[in-house]
C-alpha positions in Angstrom: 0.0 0.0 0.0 1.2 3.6 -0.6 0.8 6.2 1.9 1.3 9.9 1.2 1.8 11.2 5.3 0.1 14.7 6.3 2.8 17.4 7.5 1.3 16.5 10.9 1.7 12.7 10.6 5.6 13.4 9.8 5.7 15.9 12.8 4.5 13.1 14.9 6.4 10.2 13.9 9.6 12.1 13.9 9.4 13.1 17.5 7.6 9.5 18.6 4.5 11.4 19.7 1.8 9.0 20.7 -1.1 11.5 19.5 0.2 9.7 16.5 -2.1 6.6 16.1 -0.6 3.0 16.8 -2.2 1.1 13.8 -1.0 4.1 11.2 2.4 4.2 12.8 2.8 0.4 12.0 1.2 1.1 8.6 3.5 3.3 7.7 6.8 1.7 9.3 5.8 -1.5 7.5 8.3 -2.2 5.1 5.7 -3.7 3.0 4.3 -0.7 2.6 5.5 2.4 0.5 5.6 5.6 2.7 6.0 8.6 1.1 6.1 12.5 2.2 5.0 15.3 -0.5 7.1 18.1 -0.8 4.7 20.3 -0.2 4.3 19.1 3.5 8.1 19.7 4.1 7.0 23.5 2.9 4.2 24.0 4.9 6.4 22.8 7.8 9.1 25.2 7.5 6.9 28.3 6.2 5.0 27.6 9.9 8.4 27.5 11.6 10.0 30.6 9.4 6.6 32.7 10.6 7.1 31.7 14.4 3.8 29.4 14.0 5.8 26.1 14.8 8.6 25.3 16.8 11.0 23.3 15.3 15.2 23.9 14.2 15.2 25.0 10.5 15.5 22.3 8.0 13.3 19.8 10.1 11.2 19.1 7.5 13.6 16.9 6.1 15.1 15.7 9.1 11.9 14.6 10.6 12.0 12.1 8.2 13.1 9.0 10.4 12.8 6.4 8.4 14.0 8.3 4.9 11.2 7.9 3.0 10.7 8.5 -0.4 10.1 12.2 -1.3 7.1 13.1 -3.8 7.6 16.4 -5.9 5.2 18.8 -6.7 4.1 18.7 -10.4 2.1 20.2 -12.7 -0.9 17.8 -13.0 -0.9 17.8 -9.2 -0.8 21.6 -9.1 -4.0 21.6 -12.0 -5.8 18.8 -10.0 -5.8 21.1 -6.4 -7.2 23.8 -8.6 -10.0 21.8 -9.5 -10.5 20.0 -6.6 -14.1 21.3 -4.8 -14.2 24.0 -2.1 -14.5 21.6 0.7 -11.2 22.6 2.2 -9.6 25.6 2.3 -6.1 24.6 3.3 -3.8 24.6 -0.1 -1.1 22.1 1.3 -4.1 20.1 2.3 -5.7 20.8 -1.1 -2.3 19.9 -3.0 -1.7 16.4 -0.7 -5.1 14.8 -2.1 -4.4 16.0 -5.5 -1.3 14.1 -4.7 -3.0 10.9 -3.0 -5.4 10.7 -6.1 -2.5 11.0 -8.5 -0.2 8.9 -7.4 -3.3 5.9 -6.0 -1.8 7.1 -2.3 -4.1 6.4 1.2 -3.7 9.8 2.7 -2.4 9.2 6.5 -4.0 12.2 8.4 -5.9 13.6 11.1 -8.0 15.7 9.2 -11.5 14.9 9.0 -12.0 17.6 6.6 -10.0 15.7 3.8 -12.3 12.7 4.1 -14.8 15.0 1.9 -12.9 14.2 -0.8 -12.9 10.9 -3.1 -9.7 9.7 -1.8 -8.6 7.4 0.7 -7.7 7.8 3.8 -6.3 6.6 7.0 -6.9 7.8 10.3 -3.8 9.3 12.3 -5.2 10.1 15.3 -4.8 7.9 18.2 
């Protein structure tokens, strides 16, 4: 299974938090599973930290990725697909990670219940 992880998800897994729930933190450690982290979430991380919104050492985007997962880049026909998506959310990092998930065939690991509006799959991330 593929899993594209929320900004939050990788916040939470990097720093062991157990908010973080147990059956999406084996999901994702599985090596039978492909765990992935957009780079849009690694933005949205360090945009919050650069305005003073989130507390963490520059660069930990990247370094909060324990296990070095894969990294997907933003492209065009995800970009397109966001735009396009319905008004349900108004989070564009949000927005761009289920263009993402639908593009790529990716269960979207987050907590927000918001995203489950849209025809992708998801997994819950909340304990």
């Amino acid at each position: 299974m593929k899993l594209l992880l929320d900004s939050h998800v990788l916040l939470w897994l990097g720093v062991d938090d157990p908010v973080l729930a147990r059956d999406a933190r084996a999901a994702i450690l599985d090596e039978r599973n492909d765990a992935i982290v957009s780079v849009a979430s690694v933005w949205e991380l360090e945009i919050k930290r650069a305005k003073g919104l989130l507390q963490i050492p520059p660069d930990a985007g990247t370094r909060l990725n324990p296990a070095g997962f894969d990294v997907l880049d933003v492209k065009v026909d995800h970009v397109v697909r966001a735009a396009e998506l319905p008004p349900l959310h108004r989070d564009p990092f949000d927005r761009l990670l289920v263009a993402q998930a639908q593009a790529t065939g990716a269960t979207l690991v987050t907590a927000d219940a918001a995203i489950t509006a849209y025809d992708v799959p998801v997994m819950p991330a909340r304990a």
